[in-house]
N, C-alpha and C positions, 0 to 999 in steps of 0.2 A: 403476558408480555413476551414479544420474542427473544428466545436467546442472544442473538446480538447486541438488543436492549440493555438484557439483564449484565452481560459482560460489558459495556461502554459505563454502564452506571456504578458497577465491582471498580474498572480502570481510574473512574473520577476519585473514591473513594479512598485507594492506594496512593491515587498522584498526592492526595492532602496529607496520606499520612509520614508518604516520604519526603514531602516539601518541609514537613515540621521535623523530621531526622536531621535534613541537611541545614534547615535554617538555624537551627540548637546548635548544631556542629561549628556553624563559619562565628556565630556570636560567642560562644565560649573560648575559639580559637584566634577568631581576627585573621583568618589564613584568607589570601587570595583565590588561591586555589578552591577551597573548600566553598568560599563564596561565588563561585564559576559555580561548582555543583549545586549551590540553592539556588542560584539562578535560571540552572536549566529546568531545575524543578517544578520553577514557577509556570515555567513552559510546558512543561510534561500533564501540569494540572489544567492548563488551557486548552491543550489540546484534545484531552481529554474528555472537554468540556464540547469541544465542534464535533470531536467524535460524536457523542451522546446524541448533538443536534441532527447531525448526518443522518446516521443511523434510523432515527426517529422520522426523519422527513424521506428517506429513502424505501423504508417500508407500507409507505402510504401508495394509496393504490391509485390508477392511471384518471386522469379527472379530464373534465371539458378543456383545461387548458393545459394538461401535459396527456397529450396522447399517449404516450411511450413510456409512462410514470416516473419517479424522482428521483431515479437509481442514482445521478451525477452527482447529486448532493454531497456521496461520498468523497469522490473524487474532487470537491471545490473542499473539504476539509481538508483533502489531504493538501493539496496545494496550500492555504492557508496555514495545516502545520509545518510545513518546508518554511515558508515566509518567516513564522516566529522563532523557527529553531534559529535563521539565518541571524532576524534582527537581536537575539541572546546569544549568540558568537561574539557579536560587534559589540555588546555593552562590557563582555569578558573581555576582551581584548582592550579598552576603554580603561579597565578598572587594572589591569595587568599593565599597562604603560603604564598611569601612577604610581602605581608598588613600588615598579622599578625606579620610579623616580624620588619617591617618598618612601620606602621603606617602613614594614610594619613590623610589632613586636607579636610573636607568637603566646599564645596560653592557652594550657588546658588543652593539648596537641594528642595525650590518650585518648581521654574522652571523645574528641571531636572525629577521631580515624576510628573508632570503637562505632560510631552513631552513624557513619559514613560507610561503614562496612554493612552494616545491619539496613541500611536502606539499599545496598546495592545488593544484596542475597532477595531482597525482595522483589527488587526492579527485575533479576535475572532470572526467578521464578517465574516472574508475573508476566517477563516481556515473551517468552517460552507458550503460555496458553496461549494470549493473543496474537501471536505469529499464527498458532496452528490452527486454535477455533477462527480467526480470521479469513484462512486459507479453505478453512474448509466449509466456511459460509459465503466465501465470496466477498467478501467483506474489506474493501479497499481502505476502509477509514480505520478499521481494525489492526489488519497487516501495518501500513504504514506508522499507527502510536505502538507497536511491537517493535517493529526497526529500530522507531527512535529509539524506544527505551533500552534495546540492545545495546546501542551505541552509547548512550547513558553509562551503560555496565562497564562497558571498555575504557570507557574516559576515567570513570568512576577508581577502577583501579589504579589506574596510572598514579593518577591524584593522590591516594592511600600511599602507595609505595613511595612515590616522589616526597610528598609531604615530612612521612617521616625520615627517607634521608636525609632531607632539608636540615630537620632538625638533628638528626643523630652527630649530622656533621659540622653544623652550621653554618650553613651556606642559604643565607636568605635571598637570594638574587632567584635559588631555588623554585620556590615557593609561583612568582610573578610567571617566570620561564613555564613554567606547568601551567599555568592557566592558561596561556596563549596556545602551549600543545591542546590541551582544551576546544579550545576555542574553534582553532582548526580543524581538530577534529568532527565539532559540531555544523562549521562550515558546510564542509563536505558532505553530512549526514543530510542537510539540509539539502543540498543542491541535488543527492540522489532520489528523495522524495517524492522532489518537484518534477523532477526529470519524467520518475515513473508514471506521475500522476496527467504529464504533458498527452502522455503516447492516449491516453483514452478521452481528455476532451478534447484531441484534436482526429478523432476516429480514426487512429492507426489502427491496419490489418493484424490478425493474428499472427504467428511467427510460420514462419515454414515448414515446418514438422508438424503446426497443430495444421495447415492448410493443407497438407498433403493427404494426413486422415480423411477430410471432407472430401477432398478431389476421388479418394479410391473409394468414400460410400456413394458419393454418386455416379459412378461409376459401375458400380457393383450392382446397385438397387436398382439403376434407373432404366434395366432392362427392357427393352419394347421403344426407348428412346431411342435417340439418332446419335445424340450430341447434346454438350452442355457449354453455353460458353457464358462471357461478361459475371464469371465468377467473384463479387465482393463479401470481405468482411468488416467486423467491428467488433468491437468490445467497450461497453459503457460500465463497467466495475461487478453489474453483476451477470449480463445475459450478452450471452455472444450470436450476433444478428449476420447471416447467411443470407446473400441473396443470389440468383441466378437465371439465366435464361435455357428451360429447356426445349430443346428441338425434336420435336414427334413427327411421325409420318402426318401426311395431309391430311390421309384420309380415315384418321384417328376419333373415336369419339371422342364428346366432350367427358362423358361416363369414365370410361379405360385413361383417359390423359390423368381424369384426377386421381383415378386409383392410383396411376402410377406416382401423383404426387404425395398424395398419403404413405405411398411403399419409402418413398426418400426421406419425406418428413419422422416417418415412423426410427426408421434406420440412423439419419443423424440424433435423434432426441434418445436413440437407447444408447448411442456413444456417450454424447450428454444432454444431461437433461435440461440444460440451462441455455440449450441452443432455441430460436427463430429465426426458421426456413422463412425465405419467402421467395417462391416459384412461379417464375412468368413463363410461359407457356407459347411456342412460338411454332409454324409448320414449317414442313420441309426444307425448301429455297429462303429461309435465313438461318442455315446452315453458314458455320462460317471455319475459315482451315485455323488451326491452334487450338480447336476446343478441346474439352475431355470428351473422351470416345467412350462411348459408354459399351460395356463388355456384352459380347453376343450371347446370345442362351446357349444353351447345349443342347447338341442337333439328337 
């Protein structure tokens, strides 16, 4: 089973165990607050759950009807966990205006900030691999349940602190007020998600710095060329797709033009490995002004 597999299937297993820390916590307690964090949790475990599916349909391989194979799959999880984080803001927020309006009695507020601590050492552990094994597999549906559960950790605390001044002071108005910072806070984790997960299924380019890399290896590689123009990229979660027109002399073989596409293709895949080149091959007179000038030999 791939590691990715094996970490999406670790991630499902923690979401349950942490959902039953915070769901023990808000029933012993009655706190609003702490019933925000079992609700996120419930999220944390769903999500968890599209990861796994993602993950799983992402690493199946290119078939008759997905040419290009099922990489996206990641990135509609991610989106889909943005969506649920948003719609678990909105039912905290929901259950925080009643508080306020109905007032609830607090109990068993040790225990419950003891059980809520203990899942949040875990969330900050666990959200720590999956940031980084994510990042370093490419792995869009990964990175993004790590974020969330970052933000988790942050909220998480807030909640802890606030709770018990609530109590140490008694100010139960306390309690509602925290869950709405909550809330918003989850908003927002929500809206970054979706945002990031926008840029790749609507094939935005890569950013300028990493664009500028590829313009200097074709550039450098593509020696014997003329020019390179109608430079595009993409990024679909896990392979960054390069394509371009290069301009050879006329009277170039078809032999030598390819070597020299193998020299370019060789060049960006040892940058990275996760790049596909694809080189259209073009003669002389459509040469066009603005391209990359590909660098001369040394005489």
């Amino acid at each position: 089973m791939p590691r990715a597999q094996r970490i999406a299937i670790f991630s499902l297993i923690i979401g349950f165990v942490v959902l039953g820390l915070k769901t023990l916590a808000y029933s012993l307690t009655g706190s609003v607050a702490l019933m925000s964090e079992a609700l996120e949790s419930i999220v944390n475990v769903a999500t968890a759950a599209a990861a796994l599916w993602a993950i799983r349909l992402a690493a199946m391989p290119a078939d008759d009807n997905h040419h290009y194979g099922h990489h996206k799959a990641e990135i509609i999880s991610a989106v889909t966990e943005g969506v649920l984080i948003i719609l678990a803001a909105i039912v905290i927020l929901w259950n925080a205006i009643d508080a306020f309006v109905t007032p609830r009695d607090w109990q068993n507020v040790d225990i419950g900030i003891g059980l809520n601590i203990a899942a949040g050492v875990i969330n900050a552990i666990w959200s720590t691999v999956l940031i980084h094994q994510g990042r370093a597999l490419r792995s869009q549906a990964l990175v993004a349940d790590g974020v969330h559960l970052r933000t988790d950790v942050v909220s998480s605390a807030g909640v802890i602190v606030g709770v018990g001044a609530a109590v140490w002071f008694g100010l139960p108005w306390l309690d509602p007020l925290l869950a709405c910072v909550v809330a918003l806070h989850i908003l927002w984790s929500g809206w970054q998600v979706i945002r990031g997960s926008l840029g790749v299924l609507l094939d935005e380019a890569v950013d300028e710095t990493r664009l500028g890399e590829i313009r200097a290896i074709i550039a450098h590689f593509g020696t014997g060329a003329l020019q390179a123009h109608d430079l595009r990229t993409r990024f679909d979660g896990h392979y960054t797709y390069v394509d371009f027109h290069l301009i050879v002399p006329s009277d170039m073989t078809v032999y030598d033009a390819h070597q020299l596409c193998d020299q370019i293709e060789s060049a960006l895949k040892a940058q990275d490995p996760q790049i596909k080149p694809h080189i259209h091959l073009e003669p002389a007179h459509k040469a066009e002004p603005g391209a990359i000038e590909i660098d001369a030999p040394p005489p």
